[in-house]
C-alpha positions in Angstrom: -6.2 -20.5 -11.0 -4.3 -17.3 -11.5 -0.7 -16.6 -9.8 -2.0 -14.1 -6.5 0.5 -10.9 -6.7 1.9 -8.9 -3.9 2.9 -5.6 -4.7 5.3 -4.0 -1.9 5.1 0.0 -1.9 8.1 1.1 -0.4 7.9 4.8 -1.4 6.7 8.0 -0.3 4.1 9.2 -2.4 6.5 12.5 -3.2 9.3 10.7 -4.2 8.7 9.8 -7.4 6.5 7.6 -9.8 6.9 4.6 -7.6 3.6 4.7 -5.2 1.5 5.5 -8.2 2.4 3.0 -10.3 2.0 0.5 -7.0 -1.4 1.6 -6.5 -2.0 1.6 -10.8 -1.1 -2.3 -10.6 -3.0 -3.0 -7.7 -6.1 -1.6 -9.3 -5.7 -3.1 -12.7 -5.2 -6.2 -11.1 -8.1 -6.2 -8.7 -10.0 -5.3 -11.6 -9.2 -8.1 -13.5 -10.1 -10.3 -10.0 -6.5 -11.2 -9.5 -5.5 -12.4 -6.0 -3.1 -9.3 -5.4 -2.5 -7.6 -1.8 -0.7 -4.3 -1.3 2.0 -3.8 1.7 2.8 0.0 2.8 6.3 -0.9 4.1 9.6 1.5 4.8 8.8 5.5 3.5 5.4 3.8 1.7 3.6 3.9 5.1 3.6 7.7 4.3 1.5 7.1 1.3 -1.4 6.6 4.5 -0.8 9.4 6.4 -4.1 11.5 6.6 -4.4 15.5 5.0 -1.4 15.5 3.0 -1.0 18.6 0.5 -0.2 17.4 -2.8 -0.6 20.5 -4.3 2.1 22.9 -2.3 4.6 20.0 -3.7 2.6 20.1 -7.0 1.9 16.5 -7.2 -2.0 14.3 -7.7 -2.9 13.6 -4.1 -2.8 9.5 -4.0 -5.9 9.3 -1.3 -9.0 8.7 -4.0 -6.8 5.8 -5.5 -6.0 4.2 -2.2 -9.7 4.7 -1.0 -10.9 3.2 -4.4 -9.0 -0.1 -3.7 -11.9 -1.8 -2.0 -14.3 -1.1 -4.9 -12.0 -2.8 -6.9 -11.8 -5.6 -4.4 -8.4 -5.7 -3.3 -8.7 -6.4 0.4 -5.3 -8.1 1.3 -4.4 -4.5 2.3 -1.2 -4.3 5.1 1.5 -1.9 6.5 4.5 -2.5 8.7 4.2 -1.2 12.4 7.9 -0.9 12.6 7.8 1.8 9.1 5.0 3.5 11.2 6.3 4.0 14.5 9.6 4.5 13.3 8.1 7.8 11.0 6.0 8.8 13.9 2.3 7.6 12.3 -0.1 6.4 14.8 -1.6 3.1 13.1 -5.1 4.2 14.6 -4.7 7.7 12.2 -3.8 6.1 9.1 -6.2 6.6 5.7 -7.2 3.3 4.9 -8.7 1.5 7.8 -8.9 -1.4 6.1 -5.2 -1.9 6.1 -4.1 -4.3 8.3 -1.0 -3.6 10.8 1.7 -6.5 10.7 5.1 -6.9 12.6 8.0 -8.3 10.6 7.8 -11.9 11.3 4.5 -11.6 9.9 5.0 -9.4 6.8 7.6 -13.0 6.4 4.7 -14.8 6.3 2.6 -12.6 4.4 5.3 -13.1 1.2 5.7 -16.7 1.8 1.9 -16.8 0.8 2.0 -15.2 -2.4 2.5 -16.6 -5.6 4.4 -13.3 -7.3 6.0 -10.2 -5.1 6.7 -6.6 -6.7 8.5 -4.3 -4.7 8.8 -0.1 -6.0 
């Protein structure tokens, strides 16, 4: 049975490479059917925000790869309530609905359960 991966996106997605290349390895490894979950925690939460403009900061707008991850069946998909309410997102606004909304004892218990954790 392969390892299952978490990848931890701790990054806003105009600071740099770091929340593409989170979202790139999640969708490799959902399509090679890899257990693999994705946690929006810290400035990453702001990768969910809704009606961002890439373009005026002339970057690619991350919103098509995060509402791809389904089709490539990653489903473990989470972000931190504390990142959120401490950036001023309102959970119930947030891109992918999918995600699921987890306080920090359980985001404890969410890393305990996987095999492999990347954070960028």
């Amino acid at each position: 049975m392969p390892k299952s991966l978490l990848i931890i996106s701790r990054q806003s997605p105009w600071s740099g490479p770091g929340a593409r290349e989170a979202l790139d390895i999640v969708l490799a490894g959902g399509a090679f059917d890899l257990p693999i979950g994705l946690l929006f925690l810290d400035d990453g939460v702001l990768q969910l925000a809704a009606q961002q403009d890439a373009k005026s900061l002339q970057q690619k707008d991350l919103s098509a790869n995060l509402q791809a991850l389904p089709m490539f069946g990653v489903q473990a998909l989470f972000f931190c309530a504390d990142s959120a309410a401490e950036r001023g997102l309102d959970p119930s606004a947030l891109s992918l609905e999918e995600a699921q909304v987890l306080t920090a004892n359980e985001i404890t218990a969410l890393i305990d359960r996987y095999d492999q954790v990347i954070t960028l």
